[in-house]
C-alpha positions as CSV (number, residue, x, y, z in Angstrom):
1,X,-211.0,-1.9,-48.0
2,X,-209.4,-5.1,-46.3
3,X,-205.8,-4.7,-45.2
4,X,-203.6,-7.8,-44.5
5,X,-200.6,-8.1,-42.6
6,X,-197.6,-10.4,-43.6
7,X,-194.7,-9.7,-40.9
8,X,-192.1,-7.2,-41.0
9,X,-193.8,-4.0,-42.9
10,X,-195.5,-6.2,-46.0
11,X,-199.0,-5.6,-46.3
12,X,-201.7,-6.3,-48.9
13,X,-204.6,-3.5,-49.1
14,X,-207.2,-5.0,-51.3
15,X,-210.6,-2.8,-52.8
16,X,-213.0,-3.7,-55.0
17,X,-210.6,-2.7,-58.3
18,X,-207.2,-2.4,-56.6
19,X,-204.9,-5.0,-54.9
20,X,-201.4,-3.1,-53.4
21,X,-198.6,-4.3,-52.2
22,X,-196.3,-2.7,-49.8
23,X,-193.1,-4.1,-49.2
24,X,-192.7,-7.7,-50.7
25,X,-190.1,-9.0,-49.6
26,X,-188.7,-12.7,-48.4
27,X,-188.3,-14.0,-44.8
28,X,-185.0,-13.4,-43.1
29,X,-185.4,-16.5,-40.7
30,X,-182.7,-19.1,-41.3
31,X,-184.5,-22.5,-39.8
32,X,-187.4,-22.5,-41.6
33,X,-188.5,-20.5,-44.4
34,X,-185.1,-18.1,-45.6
35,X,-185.9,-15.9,-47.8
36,X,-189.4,-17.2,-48.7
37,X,-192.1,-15.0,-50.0
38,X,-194.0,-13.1,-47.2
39,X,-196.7,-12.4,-49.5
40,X,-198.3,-15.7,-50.5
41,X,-197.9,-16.5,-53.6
42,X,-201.3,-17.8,-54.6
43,X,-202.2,-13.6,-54.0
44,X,-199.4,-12.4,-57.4
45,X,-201.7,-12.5,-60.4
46,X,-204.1,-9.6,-59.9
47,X,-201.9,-7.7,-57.9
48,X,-202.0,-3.9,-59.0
49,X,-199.5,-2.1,-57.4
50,X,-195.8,-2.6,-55.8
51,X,-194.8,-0.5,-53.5
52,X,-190.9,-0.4,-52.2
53,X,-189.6,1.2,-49.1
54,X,-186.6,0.1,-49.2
55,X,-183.8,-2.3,-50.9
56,X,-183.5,-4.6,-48.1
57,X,-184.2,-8.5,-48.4
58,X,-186.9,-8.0,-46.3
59,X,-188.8,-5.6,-48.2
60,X,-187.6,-6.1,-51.4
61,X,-186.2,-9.6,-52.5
62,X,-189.9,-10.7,-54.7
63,X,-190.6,-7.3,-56.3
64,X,-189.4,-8.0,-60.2
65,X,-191.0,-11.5,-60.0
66,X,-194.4,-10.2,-58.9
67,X,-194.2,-7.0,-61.1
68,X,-193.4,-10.1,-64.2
69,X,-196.5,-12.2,-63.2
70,X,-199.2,-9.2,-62.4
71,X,-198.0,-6.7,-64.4
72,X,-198.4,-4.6,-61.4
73,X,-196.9,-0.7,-61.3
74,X,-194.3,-0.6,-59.2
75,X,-193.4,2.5,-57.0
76,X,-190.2,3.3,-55.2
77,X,-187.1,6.0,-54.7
78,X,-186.0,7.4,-56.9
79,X,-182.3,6.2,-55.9
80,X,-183.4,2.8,-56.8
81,X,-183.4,3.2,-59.9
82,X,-180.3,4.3,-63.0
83,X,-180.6,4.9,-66.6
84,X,-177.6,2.3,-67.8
85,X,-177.2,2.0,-72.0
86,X,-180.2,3.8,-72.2
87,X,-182.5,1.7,-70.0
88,X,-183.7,1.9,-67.1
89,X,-182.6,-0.2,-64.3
90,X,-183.8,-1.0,-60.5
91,X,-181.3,-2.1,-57.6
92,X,-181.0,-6.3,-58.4
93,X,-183.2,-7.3,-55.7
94,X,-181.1,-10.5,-55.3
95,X,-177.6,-9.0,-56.3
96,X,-175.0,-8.3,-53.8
97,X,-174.1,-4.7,-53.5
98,X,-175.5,-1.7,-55.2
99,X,-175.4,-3.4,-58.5
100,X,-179.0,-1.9,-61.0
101,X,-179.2,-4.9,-62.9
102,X,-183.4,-5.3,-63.1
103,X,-185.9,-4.0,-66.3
104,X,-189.1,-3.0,-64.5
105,X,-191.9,-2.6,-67.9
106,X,-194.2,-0.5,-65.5
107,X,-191.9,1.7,-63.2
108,X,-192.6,4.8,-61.5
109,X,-189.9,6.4,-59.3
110,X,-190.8,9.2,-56.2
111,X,-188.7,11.5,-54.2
112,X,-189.4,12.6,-50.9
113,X,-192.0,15.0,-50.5
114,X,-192.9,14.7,-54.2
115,X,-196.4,14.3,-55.3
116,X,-197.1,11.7,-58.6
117,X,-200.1,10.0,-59.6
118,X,-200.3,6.7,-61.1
119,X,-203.4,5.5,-62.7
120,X,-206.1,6.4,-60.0
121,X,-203.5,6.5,-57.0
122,X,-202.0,10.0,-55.6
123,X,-198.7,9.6,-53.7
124,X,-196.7,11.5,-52.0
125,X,-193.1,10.8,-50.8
126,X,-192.3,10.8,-46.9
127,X,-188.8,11.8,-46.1
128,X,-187.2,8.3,-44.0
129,X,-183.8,7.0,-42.8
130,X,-183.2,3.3,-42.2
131,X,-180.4,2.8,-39.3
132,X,-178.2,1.0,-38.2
133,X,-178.0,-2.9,-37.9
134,X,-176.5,-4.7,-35.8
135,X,-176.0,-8.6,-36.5
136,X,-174.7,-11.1,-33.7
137,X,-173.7,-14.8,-34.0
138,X,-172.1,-15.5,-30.7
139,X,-169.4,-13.8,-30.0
140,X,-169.2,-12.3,-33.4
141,X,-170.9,-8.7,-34.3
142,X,-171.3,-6.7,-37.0
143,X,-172.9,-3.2,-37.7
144,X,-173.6,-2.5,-41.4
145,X,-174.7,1.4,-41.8
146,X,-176.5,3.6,-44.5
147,X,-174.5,5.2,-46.6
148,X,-173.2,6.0,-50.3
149,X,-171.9,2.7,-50.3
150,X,-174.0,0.6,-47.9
151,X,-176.7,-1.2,-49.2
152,X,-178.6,-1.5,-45.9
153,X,-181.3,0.8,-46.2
154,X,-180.9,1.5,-49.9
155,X,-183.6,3.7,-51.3
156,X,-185.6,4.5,-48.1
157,X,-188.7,6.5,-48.6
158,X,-192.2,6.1,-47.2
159,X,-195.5,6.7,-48.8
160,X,-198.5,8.9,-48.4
161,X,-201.5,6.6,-51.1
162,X,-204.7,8.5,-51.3
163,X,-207.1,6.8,-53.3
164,X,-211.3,5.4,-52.2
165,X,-211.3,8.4,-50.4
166,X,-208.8,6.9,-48.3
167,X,-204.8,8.2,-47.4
168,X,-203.0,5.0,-45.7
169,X,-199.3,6.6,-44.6
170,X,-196.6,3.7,-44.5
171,X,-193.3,4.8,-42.9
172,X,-191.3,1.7,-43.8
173,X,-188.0,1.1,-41.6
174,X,-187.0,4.4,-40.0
175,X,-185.9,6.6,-37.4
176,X,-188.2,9.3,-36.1
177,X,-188.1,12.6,-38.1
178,X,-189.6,15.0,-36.1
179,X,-189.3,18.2,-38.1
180,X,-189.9,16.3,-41.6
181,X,-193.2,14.8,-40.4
182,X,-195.0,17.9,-39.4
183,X,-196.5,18.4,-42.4
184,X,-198.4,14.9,-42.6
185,X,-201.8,15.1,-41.0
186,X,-204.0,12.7,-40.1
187,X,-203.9,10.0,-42.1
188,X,-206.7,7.6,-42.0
189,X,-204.0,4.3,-41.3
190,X,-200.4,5.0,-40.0
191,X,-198.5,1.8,-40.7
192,X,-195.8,2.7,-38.1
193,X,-192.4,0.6,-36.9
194,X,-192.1,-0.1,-33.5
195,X,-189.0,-3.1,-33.0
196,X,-186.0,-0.6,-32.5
197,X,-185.7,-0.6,-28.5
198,X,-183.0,-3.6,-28.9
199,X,-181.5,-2.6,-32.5
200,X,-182.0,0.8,-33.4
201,X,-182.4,0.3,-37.0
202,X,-186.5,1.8,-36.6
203,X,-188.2,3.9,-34.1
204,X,-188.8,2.2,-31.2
205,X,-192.3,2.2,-29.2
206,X,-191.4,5.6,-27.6
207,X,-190.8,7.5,-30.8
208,X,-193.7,5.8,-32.6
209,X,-195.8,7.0,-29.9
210,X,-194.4,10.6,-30.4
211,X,-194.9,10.2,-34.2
212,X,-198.6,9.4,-33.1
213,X,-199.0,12.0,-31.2
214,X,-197.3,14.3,-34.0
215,X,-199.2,12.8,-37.3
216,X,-202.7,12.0,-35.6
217,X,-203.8,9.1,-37.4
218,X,-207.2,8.1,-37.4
219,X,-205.8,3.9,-36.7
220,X,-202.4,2.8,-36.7
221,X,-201.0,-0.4,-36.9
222,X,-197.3,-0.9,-35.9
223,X,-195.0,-3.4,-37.7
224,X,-191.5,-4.5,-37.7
225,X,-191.6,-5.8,-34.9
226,X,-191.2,-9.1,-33.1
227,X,-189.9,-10.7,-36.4
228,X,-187.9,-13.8,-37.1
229,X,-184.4,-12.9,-38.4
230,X,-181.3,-14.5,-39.1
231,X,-181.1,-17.2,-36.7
232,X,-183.7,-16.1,-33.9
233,X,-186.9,-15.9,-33.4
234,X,-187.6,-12.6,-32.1
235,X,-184.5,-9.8,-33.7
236,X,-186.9,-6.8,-32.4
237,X,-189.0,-7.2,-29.8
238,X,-191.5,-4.5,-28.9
239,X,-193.9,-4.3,-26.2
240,X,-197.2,-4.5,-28.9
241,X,-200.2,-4.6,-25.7
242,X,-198.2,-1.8,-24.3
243,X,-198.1,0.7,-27.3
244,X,-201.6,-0.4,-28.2
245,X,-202.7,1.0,-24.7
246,X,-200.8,3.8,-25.1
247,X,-202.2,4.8,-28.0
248,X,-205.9,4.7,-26.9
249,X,-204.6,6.8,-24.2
250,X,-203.7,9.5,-26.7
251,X,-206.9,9.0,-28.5
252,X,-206.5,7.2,-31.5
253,X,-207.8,3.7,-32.5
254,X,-204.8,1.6,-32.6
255,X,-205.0,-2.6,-33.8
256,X,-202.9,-5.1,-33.3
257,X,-202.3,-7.6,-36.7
258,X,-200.4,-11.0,-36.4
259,X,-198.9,-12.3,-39.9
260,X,-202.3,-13.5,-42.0
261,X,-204.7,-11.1,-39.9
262,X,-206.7,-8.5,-41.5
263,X,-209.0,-5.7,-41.4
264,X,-211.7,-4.4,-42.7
265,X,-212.0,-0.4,-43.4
């Protein structure tokens, strides 16, 4: 199993018969790349799997146009999805608002701590919340929150995948949920935020540590952190050497990716 990291909480997880997605959304940097694929598009074909965190741009904005060339299955909330006129619709990736606009041919929709199984894939829901964000430009600030009518956050859920006798635990963007996580144990990758410290829309590195500590992974790999957004170059900075060490301190292996590294299970 090789596992590639593309910035904020994208990764590709390729095996011999299975090429998953989490997460593909476009950069949020302004100067150079806005809104540009973080998963390169030269790897869309033989993708087999989609899976969605979250509605945000970041995590979301590519996911019908690489479901349309792969044909990939695509797996997400259950609130991201309405029956409208008798189809079934997901949350317009690239529509403002909460406006379910998108035909999906292979979609499969999960609630948290729900258990499904699509083709040779077991998954189970993780119960998530997205918070907060803040946005600055000078002077001028602006917090946009979860809610009913928000679409920050839209559809937040993470994801327990068990398949090749492997279980790989993404938590997407989230706050620490210390009563809802007791029940997940020790997955064999914890892809884990880390950025909140500055903006708490995630955990930041303390309560990733304490979700650590909690979960036991067997590796973990933080993300969502240190990312270009809007128009700087670091929106969440995180202290990456730092939580590495405190990881190993606690036990567990823990690596460090930049965008295009990988690793081999």
């Amino acid at each position: 199993m090789k596992i590639t990291y593309y910035g904020y909480n994208s990764f590709l997880i390729k095996t011999k018969d299975k090429k998953i997605i989490i997460d593909p959304g476009g950069s949020l940097y302004f100067f150079k790349r806005w809104l540009k694929s973080l998963i390169p598009v030269a790897e869309w074909t033989d993708i087999t799997h989609i899976f969605v965190t979250h509605g945000d741009p970041d995590h979301y904005w590519h996911v019908d146009r690489i479901a349309e060339k792969s044909g990939a299955s695509v797996i997400c909330n259950k609130t991201m999805v309405q029956e409208i006129d008798s189809k079934r619709l997901l949350l317009g990736p690239r529509d403002r608002g909460l406006a379910f606009t998108t035909e999906i041919k292979n979609l499969n929709t999960i609630s948290p701590l729900e258990t499904i199984n699509v083709d040779e894939l077991k998954i189970t829901g993780i119960q998530t919340a997205h918070g907060p964000l803040t946005i600055k430009f000078g002077p001028i600030s602006k917090t946009l929150k979860p809610g009913p009518k928000g679409r920050i956050g839209w559809g937040s859920i993470g994801f327990e995948i068990r398949f090749n006798n492997k279980v790989i635990t993404n938590l997407g963007d989230t706050l620490i949920h210390r009563n809802e996580w007791k029940e997940i144990k020790s997955p064999d990758v914890l892809m884990i935020p880390i950025g909140g410290g500055t903006v708490h829309n995630t955990m930041d590195e303390n309560e990733a540590l304490e979700t650590v500590k909690m979960i036991k992974p067997k590796l973990v790999i933080p993300c969502h952190y240190n990312c270009s957004a809007f128009h700087k170059k670091n929106a969440n900075p995180a202290n990456e050497e730092h939580f590495q060490d405190e990881v190993k301190k606690l036990g567990f292996d823990c690596v460090l990716l930049r965008v295009n590294e990988s690793i081999e299970l």
